[in-house]
C-alpha positions in Angstrom: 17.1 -27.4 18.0 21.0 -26.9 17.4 22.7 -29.5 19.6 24.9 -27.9 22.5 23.1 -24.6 23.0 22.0 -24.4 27.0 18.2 -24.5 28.4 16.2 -24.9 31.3 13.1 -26.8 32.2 10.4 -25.0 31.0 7.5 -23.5 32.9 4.4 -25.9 32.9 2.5 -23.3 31.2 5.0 -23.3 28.3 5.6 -26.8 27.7 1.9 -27.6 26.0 2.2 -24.4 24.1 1.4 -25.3 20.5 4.4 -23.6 18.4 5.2 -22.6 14.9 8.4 -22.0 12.7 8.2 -18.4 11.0 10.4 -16.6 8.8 12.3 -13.0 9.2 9.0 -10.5 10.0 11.3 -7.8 8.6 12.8 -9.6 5.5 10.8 -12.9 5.1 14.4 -14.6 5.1 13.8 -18.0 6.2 17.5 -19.2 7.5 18.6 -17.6 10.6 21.6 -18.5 13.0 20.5 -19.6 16.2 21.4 -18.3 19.5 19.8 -20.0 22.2 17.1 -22.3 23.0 15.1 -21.1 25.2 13.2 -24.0 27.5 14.2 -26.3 25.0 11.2 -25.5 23.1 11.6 -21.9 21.6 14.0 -20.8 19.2 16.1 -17.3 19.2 17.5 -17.0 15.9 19.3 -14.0 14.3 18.3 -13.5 10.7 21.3 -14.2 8.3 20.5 -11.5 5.9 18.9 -8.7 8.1 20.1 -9.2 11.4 17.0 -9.0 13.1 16.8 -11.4 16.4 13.4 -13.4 16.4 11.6 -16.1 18.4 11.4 -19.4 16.1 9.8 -21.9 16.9 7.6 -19.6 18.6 3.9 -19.9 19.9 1.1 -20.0 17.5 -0.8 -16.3 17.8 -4.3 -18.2 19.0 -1.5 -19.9 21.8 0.0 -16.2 22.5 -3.8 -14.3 23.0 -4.0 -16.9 25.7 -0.9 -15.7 27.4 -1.7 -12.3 28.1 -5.1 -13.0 30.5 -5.3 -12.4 34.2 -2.2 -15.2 35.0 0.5 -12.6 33.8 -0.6 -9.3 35.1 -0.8 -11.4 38.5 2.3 -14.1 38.4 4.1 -13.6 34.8 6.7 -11.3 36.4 4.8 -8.3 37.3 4.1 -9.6 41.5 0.2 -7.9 40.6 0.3 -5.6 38.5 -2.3 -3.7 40.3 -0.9 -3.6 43.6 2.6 -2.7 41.8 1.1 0.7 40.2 -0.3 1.4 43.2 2.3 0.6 45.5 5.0 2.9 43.3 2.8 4.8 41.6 5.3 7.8 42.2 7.8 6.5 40.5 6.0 5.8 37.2 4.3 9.0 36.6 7.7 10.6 36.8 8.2 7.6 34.0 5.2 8.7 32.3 6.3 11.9 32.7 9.3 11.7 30.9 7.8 9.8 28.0 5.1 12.8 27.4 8.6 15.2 27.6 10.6 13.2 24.7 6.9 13.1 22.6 6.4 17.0 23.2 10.2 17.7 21.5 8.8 16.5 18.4 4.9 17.7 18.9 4.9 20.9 20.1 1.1 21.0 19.8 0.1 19.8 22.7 -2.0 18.5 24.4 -4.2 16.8 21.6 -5.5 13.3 21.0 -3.2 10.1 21.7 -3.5 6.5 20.9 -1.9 4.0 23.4 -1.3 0.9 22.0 -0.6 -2.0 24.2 -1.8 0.2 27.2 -2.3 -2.6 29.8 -4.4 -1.1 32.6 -4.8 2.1 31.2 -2.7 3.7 34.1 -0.7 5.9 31.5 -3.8 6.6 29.2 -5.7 8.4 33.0 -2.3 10.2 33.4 -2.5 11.9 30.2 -6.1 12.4 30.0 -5.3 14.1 33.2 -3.2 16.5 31.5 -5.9 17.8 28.9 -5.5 14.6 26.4 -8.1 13.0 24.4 -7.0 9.5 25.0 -7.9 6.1 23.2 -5.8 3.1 24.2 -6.1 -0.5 22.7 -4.5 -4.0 24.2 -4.7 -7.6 23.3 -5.4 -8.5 27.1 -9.4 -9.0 28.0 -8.1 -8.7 31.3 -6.3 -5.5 30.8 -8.9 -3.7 28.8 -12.1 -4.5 30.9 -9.9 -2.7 33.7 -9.1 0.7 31.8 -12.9 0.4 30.8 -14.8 -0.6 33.6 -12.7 1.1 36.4 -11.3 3.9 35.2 -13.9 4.8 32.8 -11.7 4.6 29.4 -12.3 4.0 25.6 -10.2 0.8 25.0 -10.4 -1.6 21.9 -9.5 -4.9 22.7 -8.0 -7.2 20.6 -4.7 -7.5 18.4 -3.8 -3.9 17.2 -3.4 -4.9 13.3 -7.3 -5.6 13.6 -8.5 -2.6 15.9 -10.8 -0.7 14.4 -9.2 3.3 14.7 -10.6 6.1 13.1 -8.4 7.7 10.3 -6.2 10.7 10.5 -7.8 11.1 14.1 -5.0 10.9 16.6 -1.8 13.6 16.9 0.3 11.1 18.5 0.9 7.2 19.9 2.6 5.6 22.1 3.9 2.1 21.1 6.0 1.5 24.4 7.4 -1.8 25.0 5.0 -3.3 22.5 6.5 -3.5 19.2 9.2 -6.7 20.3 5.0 -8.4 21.2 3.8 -8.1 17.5 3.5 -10.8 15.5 2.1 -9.1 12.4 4.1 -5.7 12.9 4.0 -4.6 9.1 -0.2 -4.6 9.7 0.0 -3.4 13.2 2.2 -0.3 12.0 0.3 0.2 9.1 -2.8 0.7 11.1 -0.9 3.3 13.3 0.2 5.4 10.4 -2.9 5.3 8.7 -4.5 6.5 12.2 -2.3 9.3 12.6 -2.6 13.1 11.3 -0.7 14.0 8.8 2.9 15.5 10.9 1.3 13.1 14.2 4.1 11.8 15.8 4.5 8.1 17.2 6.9 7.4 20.2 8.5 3.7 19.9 9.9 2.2 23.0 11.9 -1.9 23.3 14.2 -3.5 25.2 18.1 -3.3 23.8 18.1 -7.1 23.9 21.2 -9.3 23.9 23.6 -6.7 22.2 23.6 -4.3 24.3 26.6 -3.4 26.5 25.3 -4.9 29.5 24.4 -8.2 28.3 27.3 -8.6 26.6 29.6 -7.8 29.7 26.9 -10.7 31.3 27.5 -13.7 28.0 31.5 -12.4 28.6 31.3 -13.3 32.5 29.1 -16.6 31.8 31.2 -17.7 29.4 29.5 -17.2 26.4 29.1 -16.1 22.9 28.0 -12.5 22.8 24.3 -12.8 21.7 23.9 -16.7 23.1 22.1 -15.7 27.3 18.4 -16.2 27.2 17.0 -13.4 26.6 13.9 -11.9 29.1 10.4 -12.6 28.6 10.6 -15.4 26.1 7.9 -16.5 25.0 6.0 -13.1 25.2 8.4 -11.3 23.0 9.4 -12.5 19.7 11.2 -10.0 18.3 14.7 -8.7 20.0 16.0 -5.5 18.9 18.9 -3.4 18.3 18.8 0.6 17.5 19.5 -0.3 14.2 17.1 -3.3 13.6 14.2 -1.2 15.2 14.9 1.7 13.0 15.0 -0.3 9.8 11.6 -1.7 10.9 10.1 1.5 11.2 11.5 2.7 8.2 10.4 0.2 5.8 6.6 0.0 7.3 6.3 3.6 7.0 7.9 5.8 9.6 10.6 8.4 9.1 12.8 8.5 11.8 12.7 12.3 13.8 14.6 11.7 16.5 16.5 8.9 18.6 16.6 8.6 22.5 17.6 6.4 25.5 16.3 5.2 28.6 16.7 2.2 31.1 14.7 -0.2 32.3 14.2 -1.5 36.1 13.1 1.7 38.5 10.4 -0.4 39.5 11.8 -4.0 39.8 15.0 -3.6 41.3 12.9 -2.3 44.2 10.7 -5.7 43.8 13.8 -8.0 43.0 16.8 -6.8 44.6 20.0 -8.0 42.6 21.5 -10.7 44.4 24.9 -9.7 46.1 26.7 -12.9 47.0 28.1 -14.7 43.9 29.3 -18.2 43.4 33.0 -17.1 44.6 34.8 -14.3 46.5 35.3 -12.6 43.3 31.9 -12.4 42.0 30.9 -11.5 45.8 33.3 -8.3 45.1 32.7 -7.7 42.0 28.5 -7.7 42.6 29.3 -5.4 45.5 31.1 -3.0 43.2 28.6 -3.1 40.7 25.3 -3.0 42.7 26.1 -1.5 46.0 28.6 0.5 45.5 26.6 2.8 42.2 29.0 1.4 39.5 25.8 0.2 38.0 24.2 3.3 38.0 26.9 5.2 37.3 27.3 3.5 34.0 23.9 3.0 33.2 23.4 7.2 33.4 26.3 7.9 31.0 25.2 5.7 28.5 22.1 7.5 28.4 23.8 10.3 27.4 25.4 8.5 24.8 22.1 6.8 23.7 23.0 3.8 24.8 20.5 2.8 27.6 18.8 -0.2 27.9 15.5 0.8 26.2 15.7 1.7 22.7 13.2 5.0 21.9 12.5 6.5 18.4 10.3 9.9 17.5 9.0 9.2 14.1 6.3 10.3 12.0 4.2 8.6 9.1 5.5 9.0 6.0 2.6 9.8 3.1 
């Protein structure tokens, strides 16, 4: 750990978490400045030759498979996941809804069959099957998959997606949505995609704009920080923090040609669960959050930099390159 950098107690569920050191996933470049240190046990560290953000020390992969049972689709941020979907279940099948619009630019065949990888409970997947698609998903979580089997009557393959077992050539498109900053073998993992898509399929990418991107550098600025140096969300589950650029590289080298680059943001669903907090430390950050939250600045801003593809979540249209 780099002396001086800022942490908090960690959860107890973290602090027994068996870890590891690991190099660049993109690069294999072992030295890496380091931003933050995360519970005083985890390590976010920006790759000195690539620039790609990563989680070292990290948790082991057997400790990481453990992470994602029932304890994190009921307290690890999502209030039950269940009872979430159901309880806004408007609001994100107008989300799914505008995924299936930014894949059908690029696939104008449609509907055909789709692979969801990292497809949780399998809510999306019942959307789209919905909608005339022949629909596979897989997910790490035993939890997660026995749901989208057992309830909702879906093919699932559980386990880590650089070991599922999909059919070659089969599927016309997949969805990797907030998945790819989980993966801690992405060249195999995206390997196993392109060799599961048709020839011309088309994958839709999604991740968080972590750390560089224009809101959490206005937050380091207003903390008092280095650009780059806040925690950054869900550590440990993600270990890999992107940029537009560090994502597209990714894809790139692991097969992918890039068709098409988009934006979205992130938080429909929890601002409605976990309402920003208004008052501030001072009269001036009281103002200043009232301007910002209540007042629309927020949204304001946040809508105009989707036009200019800046939004929180990072989205790429690519197809596998043969």
């Amino acid at each position: 750990m780099v002396e001086g950098l800022t942490t908090t107690p960690a959860p107890p569920e973290f602090g027994t978490l068996p870890v590891e050191e690991v190099p660049c996933p993109f690069c294999e470049e072992a030295n890496g400045r380091q931003l933050s240190a995360p519970y005083g046990r985890f390590g976010v560290v920006k790759c000195r030759r690539c620039g790609l953000v990563r989680l070292s020390p990290r948790p082991t992969a057997a400790a990481a498979r453990r992470l994602y049972e029932a304890a994190y689709y009921d307290a690890g941020g999502y209030d039950d996941y269940v009872a979430t979907f159901e309880r806004f279940r408007p609001l994100y099948e107008k989300l799914f809804a505008r995924r299936l619009a930014l894949l059908e630019r690029h696939l104008p065949a449609a509907p055909g069959r789709l692979l969801e990888c990292g497809c949780a409970h399998g809510f999306q997947l019942d959307w789209l099957r919905r909608r005339g698609w022949e629909v596979v998903g897989n997910d790490l979580s035993a939890t997660a998959s026995s749901y989208a089997r057992d309830r909702l009557g879906l093919e699932v393959l559980e386990g880590p997606l650089e070991e599922a077992a999909l059919p070659p050539g089969h599927f016309d498109a997949a969805y990797l949505l907030d998945l790819v900053e989980h993966l801690y073998r992405p060249e195999e993992a995206l390997a196993n995609v392109r060799r599961a898509l048709k020839p011309g399929g088309v994958l839709l990418a999604q991740v968080p704009y972590e750390l560089f991107h224009w809101e959490k550098r206005g937050q380091a600025l207003w903390e008092g920080k280095a650009v780059g140096t806040i925690m950054p969300d869900a550590v440990p589950y993600h270990v890999m923090y992107f940029t537009p650029r560090t994502l597209r590289l990714l894809l790139e080298k692991y097969g992918f040609r890039i068709l098409g680059r988009h934006s979205g943001n992130y938080g429909a669903v929890r601002k409605r669960l976990s309402p920003p907090r208004l008052r501030g430390d001072s009269a001036l950050e009281t103002a200043a959050r009232l301007i910002y939250y209540k007042l629309g600045l927020r949204e304001a801003l946040r809508t105009l930099a989707v036009w200019f593809k800046q939004g929180s979540g990072v989205i790429y249209a690519a197809t596998p390159t043969r």
